[in-house]
C-alpha positions in Angstrom: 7.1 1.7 4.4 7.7 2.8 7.6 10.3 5.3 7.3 8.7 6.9 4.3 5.2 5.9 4.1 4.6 6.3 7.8 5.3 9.7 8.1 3.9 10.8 5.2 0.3 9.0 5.7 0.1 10.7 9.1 0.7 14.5 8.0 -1.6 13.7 5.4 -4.7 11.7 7.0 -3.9 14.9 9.7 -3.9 18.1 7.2 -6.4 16.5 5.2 -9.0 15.1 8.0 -8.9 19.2 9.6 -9.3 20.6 5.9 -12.4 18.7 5.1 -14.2 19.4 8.9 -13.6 22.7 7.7 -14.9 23.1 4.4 -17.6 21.0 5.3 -18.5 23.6 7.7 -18.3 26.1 5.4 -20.1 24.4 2.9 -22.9 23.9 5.6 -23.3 28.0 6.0 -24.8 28.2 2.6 -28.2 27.1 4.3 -28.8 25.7 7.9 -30.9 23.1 6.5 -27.6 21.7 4.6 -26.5 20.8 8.3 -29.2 18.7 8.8 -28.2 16.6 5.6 -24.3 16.4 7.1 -25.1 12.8 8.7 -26.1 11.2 6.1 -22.9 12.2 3.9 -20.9 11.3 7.0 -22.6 7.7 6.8 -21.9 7.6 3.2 -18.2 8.4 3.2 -17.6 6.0 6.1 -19.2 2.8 4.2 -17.3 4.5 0.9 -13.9 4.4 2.7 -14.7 1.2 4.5 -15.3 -0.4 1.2 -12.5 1.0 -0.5 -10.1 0.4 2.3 -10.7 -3.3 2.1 -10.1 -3.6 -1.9 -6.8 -1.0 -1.4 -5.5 -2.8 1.5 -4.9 -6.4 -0.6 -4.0 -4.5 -3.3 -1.5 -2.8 -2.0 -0.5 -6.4 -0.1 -0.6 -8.0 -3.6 1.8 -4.9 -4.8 4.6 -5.6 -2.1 4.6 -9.4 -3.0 4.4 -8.9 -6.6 7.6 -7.0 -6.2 9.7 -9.3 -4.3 10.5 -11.5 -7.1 11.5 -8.6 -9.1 14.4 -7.5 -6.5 15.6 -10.6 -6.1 16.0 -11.1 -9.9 17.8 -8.1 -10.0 19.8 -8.8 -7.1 20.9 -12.4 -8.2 21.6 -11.0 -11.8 23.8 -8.2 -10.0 25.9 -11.0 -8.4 25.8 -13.6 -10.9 26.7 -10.8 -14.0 30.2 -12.7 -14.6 28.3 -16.1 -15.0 25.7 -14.8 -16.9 28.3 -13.0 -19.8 30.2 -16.2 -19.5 27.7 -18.2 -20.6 25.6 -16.3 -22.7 22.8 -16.0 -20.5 22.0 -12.7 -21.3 18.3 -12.4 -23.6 17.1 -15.0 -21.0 17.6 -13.0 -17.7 16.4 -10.0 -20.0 13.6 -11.7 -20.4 13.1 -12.8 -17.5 13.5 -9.3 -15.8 10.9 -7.7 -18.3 8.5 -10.8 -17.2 8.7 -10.2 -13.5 8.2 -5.9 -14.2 5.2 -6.4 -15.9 4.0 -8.5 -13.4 4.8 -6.2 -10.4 2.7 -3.7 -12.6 -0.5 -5.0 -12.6 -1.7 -5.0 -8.9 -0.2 -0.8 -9.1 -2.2 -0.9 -12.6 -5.2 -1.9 -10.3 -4.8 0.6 -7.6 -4.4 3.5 -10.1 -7.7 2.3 -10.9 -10.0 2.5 -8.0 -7.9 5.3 -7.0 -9.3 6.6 -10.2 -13.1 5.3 -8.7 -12.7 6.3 -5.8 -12.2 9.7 -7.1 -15.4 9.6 -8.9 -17.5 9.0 -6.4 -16.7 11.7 -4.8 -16.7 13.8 -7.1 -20.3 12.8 -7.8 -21.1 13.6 -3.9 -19.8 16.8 -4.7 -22.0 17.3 -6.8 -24.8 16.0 -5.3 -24.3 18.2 -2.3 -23.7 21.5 -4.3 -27.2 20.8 -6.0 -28.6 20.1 -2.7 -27.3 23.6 -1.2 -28.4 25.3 -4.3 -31.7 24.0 -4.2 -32.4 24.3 -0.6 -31.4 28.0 -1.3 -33.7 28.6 -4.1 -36.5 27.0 -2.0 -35.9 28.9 1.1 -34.6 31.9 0.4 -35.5 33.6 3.5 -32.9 31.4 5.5 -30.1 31.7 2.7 -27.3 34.6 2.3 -26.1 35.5 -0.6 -22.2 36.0 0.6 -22.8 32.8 2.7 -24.4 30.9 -0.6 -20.9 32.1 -2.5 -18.8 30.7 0.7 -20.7 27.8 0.4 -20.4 26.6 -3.2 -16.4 27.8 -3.4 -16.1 25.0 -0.5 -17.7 22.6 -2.5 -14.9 22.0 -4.5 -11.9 21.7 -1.2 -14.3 19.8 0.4 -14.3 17.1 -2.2 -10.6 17.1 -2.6 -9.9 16.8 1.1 -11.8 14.2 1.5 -10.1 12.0 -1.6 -7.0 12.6 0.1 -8.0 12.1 3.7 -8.9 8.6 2.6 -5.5 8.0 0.2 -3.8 9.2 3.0 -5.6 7.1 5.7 -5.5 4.1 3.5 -1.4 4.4 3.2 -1.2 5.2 7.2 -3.3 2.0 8.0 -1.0 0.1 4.9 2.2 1.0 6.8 1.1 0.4 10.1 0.3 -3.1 8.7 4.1 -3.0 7.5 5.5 -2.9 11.3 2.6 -5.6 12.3 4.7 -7.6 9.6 8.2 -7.3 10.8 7.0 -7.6 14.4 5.6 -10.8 14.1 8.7 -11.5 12.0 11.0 -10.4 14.5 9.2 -13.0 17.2 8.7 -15.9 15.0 11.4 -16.1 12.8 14.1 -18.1 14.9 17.5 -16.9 15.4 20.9 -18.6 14.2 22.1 -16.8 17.5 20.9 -19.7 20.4 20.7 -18.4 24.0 23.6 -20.9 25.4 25.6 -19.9 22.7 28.1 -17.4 24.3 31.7 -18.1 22.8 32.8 -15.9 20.2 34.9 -17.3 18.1 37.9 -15.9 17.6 38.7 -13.1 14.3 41.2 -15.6 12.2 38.6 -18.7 12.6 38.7 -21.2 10.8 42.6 -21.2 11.0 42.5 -24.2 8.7 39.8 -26.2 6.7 38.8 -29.5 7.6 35.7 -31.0 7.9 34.7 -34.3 9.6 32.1 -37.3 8.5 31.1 -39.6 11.0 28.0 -42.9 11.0 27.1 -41.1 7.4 25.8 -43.7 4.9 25.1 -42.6 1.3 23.7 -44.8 -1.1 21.9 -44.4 -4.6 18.1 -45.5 -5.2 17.7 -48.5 -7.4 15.5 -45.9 -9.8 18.1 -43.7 -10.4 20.9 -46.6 -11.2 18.8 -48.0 -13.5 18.0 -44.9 -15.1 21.6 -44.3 -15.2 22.3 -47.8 -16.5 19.6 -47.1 -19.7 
């Protein structure tokens, strides 16, 4: 996430956030009266991405932890594949595997989805705002030019699409950043093995020989499980 993701939902919250201030004012020479209207699409598109970013954000949450069991299958089937031929073990993990994958699916299932809404709605704004400069053009036609009305109605259509992937790209910057919030707080509250007065290293051929000492250790059974063993 932060390698990868990081980067890449910089360049594009960046690119994207520049390439829709643009086209919007392009789209706004079609008719000055289209600039008056600009705040009120600002407002909308701030409580659409506010809303969206919520649902995305623990979605995307519910992605990462959906996965982890899924690694560590594979993982412990990786290590354990000798024990697992040995013993026959094989439909089981295989089914276990396909259990955990279609599980890590749904919450990216999900996100595909409002991706898909989010997409939608502003593709309806779009809309909305190429019938408003149309109209405002056809009912003021002393304030509208023609090569400005063309310039206007060809932005229509980068605006929209800069501003789906202005918020992706925002929503995967603000995911990732939440990704080193996460291994910060790991790094301070997860205790070390390492303690502070430990200093000695030991040296490369320990343990020279195994041996291990028991002292004041008392091991007993519970009455429950001898008579259970007993039945």
């Amino acid at each position: 996430m932060i390698e990868l993701s990081l980067a890449t939902g910089v360049l594009t919250t960046v690119t994207n956030l520049f390439g829709a201030i643009g086209a919007a004012a392009l789209l706004a020479t079609g008719s000055p009266l289209v600039a008056l209207t600009t705040p009120l699409f600002i407002i909308f598109v701030y409580f659409l991405q506010h809303t969206y970013l919520l649902t995305s954000r623990q979605i995307r949450l519910l992605d990462l932890e959906m996965r982890s069991p899924l690694y560590s299958h594979f993982l412990e089937t990786i290590e354990g594949l000798p024990t697992i031929r040995s013993f026959g073990w094989q439909r089981e993990f295989i089914q276990t595997n396909i259990r955990y994958l279609d599980g890590s699916q749904r919450p990216y299932y999900f996100l595909f989805c409002i991706q898909r809404w989010l997409s939608l709605v502003l593709d309806l704004m779009a809309t909305a705002m190429a019938v408003l400069v149309v109209g405002l053009a056809i009912r003021y036609r002393q304030l509208t030019d023609p090569g400005s009305l063309g310039v206007s109605m060809t932005s229509v259509l980068g605006f929209n699409v800069s501003l789906s992937q202005f918020i992706n790209g925002f929503t995967l910057l603000e995911t990732s950043l939440g990704a080193i919030s996460r291994l910060r707080n790991f790094v301070n509250d997860t205790p070390a093995e390492a303690k502070v007065d430990e200093v000695e290293e030991p040296p490369l051929d320990w343990p020279t020989r195994g041996l291990i000492e028991i002292k004041n250790v008392t091991v007993y059974h519970k009455y429950e499980l001898i008579s259970h063993l007993t039945l």
